[in-house]
GUKEZA-220092 format. One record per residue: x, y, z of N, C-alpha, C in turn; residue in three letters; residue number from 0. Coordinates in steps of 0.05 Angstrom, whole numbers. Atoms other than C-alpha are relative to their C-alpha. Last residue first. Layout:
<rs>
<r n_xx="X" n_yy="Y" n_zz="Z" ca_xx="X" ca_yy="Y" ca_zz="Z" c_xx="X" c_yy="Y" c_zz="Z" residu="ALA" num="NUM"/>
...
</rs>
This chain:
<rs>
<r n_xx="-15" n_yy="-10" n_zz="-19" ca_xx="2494" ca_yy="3985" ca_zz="1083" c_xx="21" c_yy="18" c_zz="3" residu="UNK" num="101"/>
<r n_xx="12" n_yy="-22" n_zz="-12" ca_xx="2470" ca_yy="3955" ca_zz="1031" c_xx="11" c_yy="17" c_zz="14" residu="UNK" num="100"/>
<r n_xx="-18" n_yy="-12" n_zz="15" ca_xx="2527" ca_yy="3898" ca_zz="1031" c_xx="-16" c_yy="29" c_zz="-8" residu="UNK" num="99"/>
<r n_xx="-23" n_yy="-7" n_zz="-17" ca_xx="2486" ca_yy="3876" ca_zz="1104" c_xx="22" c_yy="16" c_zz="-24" residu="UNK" num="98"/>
<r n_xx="14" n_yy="-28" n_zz="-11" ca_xx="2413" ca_yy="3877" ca_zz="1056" c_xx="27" c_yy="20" c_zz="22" residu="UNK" num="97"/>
<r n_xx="5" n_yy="-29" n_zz="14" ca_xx="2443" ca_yy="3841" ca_zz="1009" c_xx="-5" c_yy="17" c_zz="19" residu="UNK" num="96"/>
<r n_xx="-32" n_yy="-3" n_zz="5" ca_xx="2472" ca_yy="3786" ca_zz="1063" c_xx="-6" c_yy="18" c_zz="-25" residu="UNK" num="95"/>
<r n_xx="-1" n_yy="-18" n_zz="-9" ca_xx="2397" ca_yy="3792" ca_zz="1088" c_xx="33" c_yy="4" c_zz="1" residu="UNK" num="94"/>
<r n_xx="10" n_yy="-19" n_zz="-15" ca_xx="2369" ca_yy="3769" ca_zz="1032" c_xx="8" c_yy="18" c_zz="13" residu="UNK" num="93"/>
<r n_xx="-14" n_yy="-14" n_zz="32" ca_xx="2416" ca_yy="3708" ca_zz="1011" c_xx="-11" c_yy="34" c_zz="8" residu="UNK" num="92"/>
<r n_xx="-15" n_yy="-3" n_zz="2" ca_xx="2390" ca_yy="3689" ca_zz="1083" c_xx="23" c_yy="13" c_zz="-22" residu="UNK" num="91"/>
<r n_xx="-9" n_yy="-17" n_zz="-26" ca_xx="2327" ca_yy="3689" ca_zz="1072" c_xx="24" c_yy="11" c_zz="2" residu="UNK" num="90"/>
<r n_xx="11" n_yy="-15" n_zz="3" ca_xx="2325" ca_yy="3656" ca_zz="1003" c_xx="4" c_yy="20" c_zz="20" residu="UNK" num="89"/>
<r n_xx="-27" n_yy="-15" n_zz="27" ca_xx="2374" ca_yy="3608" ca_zz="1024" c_xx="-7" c_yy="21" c_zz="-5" residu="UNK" num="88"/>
<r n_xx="-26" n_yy="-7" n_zz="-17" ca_xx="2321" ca_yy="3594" ca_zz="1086" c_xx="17" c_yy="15" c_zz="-6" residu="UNK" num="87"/>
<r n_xx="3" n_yy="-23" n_zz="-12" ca_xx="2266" ca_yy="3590" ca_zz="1041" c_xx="16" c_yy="11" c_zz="10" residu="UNK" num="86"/>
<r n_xx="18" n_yy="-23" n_zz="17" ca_xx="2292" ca_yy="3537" ca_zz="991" c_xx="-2" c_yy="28" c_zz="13" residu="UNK" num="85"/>
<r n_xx="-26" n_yy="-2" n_zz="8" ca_xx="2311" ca_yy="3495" ca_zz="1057" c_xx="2" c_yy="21" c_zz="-20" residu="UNK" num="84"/>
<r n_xx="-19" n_yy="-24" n_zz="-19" ca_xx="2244" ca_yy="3506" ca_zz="1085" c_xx="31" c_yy="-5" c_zz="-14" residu="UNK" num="83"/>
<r n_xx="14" n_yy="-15" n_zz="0" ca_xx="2213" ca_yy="3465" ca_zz="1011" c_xx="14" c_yy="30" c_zz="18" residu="UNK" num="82"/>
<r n_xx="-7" n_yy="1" n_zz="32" ca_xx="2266" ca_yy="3409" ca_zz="1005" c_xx="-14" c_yy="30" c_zz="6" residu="UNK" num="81"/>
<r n_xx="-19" n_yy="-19" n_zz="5" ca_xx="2256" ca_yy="3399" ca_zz="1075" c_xx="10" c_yy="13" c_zz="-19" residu="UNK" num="80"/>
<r n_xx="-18" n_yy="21" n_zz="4" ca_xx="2186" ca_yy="3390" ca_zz="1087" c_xx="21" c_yy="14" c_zz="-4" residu="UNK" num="79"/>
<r n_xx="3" n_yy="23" n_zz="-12" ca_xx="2123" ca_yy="3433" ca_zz="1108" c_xx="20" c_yy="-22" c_zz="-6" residu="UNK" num="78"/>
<r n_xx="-21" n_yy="11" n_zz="12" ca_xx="2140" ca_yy="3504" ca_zz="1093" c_xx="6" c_yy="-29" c_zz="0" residu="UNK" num="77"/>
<r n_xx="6" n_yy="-14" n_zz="32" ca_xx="2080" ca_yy="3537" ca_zz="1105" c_xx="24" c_yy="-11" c_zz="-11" residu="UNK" num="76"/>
<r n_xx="32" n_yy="10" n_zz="12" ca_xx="2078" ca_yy="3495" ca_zz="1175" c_xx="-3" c_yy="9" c_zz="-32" residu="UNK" num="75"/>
<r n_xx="-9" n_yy="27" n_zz="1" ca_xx="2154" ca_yy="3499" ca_zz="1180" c_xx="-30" c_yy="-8" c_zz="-3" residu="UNK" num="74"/>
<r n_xx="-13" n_yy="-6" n_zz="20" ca_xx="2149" ca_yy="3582" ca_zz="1187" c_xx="0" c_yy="-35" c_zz="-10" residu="UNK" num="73"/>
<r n_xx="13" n_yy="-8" n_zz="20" ca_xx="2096" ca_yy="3576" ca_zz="1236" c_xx="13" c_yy="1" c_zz="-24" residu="UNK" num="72"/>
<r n_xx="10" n_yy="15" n_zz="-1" ca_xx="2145" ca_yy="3546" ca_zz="1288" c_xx="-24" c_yy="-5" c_zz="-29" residu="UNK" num="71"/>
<r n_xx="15" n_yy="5" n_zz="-14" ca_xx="2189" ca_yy="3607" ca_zz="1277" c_xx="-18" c_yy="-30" c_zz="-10" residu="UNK" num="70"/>
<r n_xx="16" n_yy="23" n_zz="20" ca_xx="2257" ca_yy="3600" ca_zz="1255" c_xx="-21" c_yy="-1" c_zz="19" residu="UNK" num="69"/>
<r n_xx="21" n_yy="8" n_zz="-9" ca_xx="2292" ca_yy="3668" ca_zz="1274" c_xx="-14" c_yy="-22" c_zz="-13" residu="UNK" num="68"/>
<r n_xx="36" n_yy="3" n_zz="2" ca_xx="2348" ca_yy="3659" ca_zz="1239" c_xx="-19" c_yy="-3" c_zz="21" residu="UNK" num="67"/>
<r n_xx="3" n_yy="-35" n_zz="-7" ca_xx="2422" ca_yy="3668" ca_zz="1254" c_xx="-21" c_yy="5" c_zz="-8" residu="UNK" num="66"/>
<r n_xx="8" n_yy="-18" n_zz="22" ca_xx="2430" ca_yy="3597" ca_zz="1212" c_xx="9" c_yy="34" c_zz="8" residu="UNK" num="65"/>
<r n_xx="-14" n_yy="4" n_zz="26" ca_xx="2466" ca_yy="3559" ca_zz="1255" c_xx="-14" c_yy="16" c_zz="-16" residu="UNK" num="64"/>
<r n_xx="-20" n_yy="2" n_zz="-9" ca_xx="2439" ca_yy="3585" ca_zz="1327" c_xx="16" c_yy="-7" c_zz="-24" residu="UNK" num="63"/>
<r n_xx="-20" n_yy="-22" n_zz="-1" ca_xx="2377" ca_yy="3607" ca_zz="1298" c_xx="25" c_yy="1" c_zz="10" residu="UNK" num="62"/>
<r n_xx="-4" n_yy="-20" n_zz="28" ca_xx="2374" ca_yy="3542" ca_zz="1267" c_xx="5" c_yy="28" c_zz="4" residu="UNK" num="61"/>
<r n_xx="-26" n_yy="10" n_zz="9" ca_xx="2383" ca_yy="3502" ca_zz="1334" c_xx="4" c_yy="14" c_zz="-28" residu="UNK" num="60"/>
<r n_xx="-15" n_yy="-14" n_zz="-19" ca_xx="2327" ca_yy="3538" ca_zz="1365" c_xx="27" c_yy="-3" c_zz="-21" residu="UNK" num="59"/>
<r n_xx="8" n_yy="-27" n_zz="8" ca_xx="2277" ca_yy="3515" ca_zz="1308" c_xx="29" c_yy="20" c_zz="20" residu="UNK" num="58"/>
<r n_xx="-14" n_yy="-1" n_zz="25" ca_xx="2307" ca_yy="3444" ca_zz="1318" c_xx="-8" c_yy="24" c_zz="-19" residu="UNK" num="57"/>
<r n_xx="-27" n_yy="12" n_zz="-5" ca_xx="2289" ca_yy="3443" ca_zz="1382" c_xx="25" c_yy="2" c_zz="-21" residu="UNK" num="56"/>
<r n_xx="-8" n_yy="-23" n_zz="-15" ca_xx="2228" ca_yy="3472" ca_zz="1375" c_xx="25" c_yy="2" c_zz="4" residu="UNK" num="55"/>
<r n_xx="10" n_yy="-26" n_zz="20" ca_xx="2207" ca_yy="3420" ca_zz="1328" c_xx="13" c_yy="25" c_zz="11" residu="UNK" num="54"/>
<r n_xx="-18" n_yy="-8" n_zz="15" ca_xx="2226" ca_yy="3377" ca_zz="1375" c_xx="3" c_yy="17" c_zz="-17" residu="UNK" num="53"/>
<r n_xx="-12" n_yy="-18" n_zz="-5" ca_xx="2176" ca_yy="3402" ca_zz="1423" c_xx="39" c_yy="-2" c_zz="-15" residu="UNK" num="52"/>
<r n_xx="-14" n_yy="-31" n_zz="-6" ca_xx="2127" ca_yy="3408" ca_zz="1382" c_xx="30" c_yy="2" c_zz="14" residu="UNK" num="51"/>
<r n_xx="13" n_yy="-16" n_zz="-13" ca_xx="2133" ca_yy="3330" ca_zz="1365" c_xx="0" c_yy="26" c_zz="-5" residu="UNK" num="50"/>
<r n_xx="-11" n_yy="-27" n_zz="-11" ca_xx="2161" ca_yy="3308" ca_zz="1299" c_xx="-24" c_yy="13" c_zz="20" residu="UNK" num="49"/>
<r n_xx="12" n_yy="7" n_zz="-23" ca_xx="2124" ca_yy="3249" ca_zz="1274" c_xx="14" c_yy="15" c_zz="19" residu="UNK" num="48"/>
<r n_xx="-24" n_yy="9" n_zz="-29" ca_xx="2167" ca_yy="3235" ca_zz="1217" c_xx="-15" c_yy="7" c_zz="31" residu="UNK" num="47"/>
<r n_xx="-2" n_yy="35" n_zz="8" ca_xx="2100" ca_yy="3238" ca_zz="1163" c_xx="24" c_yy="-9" c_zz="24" residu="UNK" num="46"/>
<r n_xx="33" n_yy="10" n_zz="-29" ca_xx="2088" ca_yy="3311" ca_zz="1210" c_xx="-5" c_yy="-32" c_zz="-15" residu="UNK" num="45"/>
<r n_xx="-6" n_yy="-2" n_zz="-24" ca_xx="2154" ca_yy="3339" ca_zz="1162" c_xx="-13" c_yy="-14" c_zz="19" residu="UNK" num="44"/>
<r n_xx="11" n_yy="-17" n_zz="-20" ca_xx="2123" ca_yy="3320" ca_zz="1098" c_xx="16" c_yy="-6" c_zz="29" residu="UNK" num="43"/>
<r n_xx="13" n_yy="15" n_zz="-16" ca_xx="2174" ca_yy="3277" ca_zz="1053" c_xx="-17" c_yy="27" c_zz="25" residu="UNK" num="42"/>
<r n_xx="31" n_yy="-1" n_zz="13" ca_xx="2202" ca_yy="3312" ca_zz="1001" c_xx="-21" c_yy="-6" c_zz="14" residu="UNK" num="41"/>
<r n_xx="-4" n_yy="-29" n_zz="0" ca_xx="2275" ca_yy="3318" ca_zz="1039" c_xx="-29" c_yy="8" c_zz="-16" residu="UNK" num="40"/>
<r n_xx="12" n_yy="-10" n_zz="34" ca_xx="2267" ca_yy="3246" ca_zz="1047" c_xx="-7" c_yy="23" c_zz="4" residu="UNK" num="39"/>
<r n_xx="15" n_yy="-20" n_zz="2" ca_xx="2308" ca_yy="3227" ca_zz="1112" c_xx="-7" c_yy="7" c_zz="-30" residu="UNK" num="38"/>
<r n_xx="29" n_yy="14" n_zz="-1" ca_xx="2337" ca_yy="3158" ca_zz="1120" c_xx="-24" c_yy="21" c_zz="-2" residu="UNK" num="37"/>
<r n_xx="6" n_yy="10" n_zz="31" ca_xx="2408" ca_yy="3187" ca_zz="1096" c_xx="-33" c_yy="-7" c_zz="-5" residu="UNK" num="36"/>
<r n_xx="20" n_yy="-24" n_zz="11" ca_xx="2401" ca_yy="3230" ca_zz="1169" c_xx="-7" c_yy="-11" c_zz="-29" residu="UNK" num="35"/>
<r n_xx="-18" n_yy="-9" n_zz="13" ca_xx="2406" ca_yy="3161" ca_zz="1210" c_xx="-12" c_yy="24" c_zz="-22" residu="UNK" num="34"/>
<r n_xx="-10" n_yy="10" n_zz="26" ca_xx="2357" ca_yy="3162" ca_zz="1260" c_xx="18" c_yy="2" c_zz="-12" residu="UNK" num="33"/>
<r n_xx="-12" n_yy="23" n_zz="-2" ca_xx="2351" ca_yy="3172" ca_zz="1332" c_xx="0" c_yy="-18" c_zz="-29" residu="UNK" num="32"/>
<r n_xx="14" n_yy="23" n_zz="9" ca_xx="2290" ca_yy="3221" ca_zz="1310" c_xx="12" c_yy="-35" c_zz="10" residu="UNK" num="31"/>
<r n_xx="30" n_yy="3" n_zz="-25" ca_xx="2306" ca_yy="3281" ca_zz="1341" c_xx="-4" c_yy="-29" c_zz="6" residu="UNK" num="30"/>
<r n_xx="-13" n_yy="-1" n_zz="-26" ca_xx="2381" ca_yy="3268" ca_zz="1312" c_xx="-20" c_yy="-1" c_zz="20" residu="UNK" num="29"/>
<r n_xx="-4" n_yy="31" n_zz="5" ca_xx="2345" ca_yy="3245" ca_zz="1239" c_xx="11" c_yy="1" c_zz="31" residu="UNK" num="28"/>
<r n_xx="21" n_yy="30" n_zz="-6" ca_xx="2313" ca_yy="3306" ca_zz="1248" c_xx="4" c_yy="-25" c_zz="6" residu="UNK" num="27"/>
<r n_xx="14" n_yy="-16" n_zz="-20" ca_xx="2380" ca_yy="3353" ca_zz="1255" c_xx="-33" c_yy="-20" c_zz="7" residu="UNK" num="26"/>
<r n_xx="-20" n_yy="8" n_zz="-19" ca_xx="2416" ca_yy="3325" ca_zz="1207" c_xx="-14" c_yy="-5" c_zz="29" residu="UNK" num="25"/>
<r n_xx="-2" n_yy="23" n_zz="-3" ca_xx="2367" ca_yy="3328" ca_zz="1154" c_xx="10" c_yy="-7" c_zz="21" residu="UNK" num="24"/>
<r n_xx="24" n_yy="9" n_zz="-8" ca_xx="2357" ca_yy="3399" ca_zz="1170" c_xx="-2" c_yy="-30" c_zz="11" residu="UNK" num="23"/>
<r n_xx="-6" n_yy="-9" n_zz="-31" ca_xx="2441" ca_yy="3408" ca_zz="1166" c_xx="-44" c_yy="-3" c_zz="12" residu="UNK" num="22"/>
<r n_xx="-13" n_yy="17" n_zz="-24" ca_xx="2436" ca_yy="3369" ca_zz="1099" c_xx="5" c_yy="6" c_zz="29" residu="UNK" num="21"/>
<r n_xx="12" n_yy="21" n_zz="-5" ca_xx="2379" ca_yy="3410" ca_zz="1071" c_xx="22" c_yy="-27" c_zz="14" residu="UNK" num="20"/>
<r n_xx="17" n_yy="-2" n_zz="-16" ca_xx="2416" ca_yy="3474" ca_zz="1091" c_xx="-16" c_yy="-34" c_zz="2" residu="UNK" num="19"/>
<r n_xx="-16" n_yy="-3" n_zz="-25" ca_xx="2477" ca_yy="3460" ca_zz="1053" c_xx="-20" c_yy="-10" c_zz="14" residu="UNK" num="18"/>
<r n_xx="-17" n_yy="23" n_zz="-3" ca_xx="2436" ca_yy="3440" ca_zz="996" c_xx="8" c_yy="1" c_zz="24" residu="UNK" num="17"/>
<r n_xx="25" n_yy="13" n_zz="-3" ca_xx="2396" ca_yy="3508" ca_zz="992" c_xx="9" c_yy="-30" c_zz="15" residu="UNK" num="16"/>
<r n_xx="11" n_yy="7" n_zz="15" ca_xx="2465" ca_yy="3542" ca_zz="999" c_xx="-28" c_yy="-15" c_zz="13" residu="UNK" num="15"/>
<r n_xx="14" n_yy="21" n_zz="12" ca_xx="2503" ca_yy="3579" ca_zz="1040" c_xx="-27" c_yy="-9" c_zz="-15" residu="UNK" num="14"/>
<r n_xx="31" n_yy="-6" n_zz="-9" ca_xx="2534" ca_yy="3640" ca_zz="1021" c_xx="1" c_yy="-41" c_zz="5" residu="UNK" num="13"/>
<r n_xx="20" n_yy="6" n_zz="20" ca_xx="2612" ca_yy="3625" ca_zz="1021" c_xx="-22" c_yy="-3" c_zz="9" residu="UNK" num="12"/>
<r n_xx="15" n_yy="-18" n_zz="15" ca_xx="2655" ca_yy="3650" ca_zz="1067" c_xx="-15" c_yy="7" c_zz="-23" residu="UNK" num="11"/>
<r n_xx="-19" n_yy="-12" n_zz="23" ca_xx="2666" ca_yy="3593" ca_zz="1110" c_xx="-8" c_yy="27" c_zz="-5" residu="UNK" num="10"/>
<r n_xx="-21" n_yy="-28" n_zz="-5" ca_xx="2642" ca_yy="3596" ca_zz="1180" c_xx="11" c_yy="0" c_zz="-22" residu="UNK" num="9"/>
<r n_xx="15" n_yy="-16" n_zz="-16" ca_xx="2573" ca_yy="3555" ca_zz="1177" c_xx="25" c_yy="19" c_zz="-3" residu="UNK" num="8"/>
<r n_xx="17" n_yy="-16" n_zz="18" ca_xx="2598" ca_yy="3510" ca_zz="1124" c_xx="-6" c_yy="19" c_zz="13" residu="UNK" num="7"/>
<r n_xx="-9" n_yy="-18" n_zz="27" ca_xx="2658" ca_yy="3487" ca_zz="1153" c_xx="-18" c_yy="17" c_zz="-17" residu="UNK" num="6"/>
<r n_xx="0" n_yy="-30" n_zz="-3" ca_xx="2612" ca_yy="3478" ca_zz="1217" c_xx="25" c_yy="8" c_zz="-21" residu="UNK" num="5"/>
<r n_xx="20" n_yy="-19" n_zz="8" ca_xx="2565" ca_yy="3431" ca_zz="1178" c_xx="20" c_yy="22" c_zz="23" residu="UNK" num="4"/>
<r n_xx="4" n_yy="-12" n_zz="-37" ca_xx="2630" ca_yy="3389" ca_zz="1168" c_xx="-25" c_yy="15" c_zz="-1" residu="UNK" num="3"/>
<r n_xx="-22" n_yy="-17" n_zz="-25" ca_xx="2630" ca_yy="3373" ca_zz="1094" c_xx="-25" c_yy="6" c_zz="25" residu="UNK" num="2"/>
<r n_xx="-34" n_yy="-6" n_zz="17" ca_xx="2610" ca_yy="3327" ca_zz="1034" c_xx="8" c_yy="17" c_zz="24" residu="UNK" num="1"/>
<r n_xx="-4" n_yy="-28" n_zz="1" ca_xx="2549" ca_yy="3293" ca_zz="1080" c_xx="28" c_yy="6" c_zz="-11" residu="UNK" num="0"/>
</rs>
């Protein structure tokens, strides 16, 4: 990983698709007792064998880094990381228009 994931969380730069897929990766490979390099960001989520209640775990842990609701449902239509990472930015890009709105 090129930086800290909480340099990224409090800079002031949007984050990125990237960002996000190294703080996912992070985050499985931690369910997982893996290292996060061993993660394929292409790779279906339910190929790692991700219980619910990691899953949940690592749904919690995003609204806590992200500020996202990350529902459970949102990772079924989004089934890998490459894919929710994508969405996330999207999200997030979103609602940092919607806060200069305002």
């Amino acid at each position: 990983m090129s930086k800290n994931m909480w340099e990224i969380q409090f800079s002031n730069k949007p984050m990125t698709a990237e960002d996000i897929q190294d703080w996912l990766a992070c985050q499985i490979a931690e369910q997982l007792g893996i290292e996060a390099d061993e993660i394929d960001i292409k790779v279906p989520f339910d190929s790692y064998g991700l219980d619910s209640v990691q899953t949940m775990n690592i749904a919690n842990l995003g609204k806590q880094y992200l500020g996202l609701q990350l529902s459970p449902l949102v990772i079924w239509n989004y089934p890998n990381v490459e894919l929710l990472s994508y969405y996330l930015a999207e999200e997030l890009q979103s609602l940092e228009l919607e806060v200069f709105e305002i």
